[in-house]
C-alpha positions in Angstrom: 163.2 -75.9 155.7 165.9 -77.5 158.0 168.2 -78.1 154.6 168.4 -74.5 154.2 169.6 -74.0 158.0 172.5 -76.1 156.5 173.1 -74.5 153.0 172.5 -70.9 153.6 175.7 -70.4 156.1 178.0 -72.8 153.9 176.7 -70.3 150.9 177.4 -67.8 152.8 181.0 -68.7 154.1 181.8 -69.9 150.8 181.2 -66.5 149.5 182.6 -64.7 152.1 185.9 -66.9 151.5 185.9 -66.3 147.7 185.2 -62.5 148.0 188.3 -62.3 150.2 190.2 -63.9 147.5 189.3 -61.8 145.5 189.7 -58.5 147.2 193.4 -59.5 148.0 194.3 -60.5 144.5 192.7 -57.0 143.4 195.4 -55.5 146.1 197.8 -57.4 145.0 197.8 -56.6 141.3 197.1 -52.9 142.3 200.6 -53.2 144.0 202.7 -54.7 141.5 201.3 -52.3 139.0 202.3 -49.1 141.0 205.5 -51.0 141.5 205.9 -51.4 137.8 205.0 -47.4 137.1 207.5 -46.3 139.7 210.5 -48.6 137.7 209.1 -47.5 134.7 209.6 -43.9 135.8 213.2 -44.9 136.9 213.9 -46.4 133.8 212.8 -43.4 131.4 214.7 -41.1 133.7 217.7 -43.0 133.3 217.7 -43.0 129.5 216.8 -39.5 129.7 220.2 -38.8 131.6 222.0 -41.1 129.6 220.7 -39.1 126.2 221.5 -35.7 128.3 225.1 -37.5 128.3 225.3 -38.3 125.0 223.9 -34.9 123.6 226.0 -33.0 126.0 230.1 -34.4 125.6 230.8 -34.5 121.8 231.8 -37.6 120.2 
């Protein structure tokens, strides 16, 4: 009985540690990927000008 008054917290702590890991990695991602969307979105409407342009002034 007295081993599991030792294992149970470091379980538990262990877990608690790798669950934080993981929740800030998730965040993390979830950032860089809205980053990526919002320069994706720059991007497109910057070749979308830059067709506007070319359509627009005759060669």
């Amino acid at each position: 009985m007295e081993i599991l008054l030792v294992f149970v917290p470091i379980y538990l702590f262990i877990s608690l540690v790798a669950f934080y890991k993981w929740l800030k990695l998730s965040v993390t991602v979830s950032t860089m990927e809205s980053e990526h969307k919002l320069e994706i979105r720059k991007l497109e409407t910057l070749l979308e000008d830059e067709r506007r342009k070319a359509t627009s002034s005759p060669s």
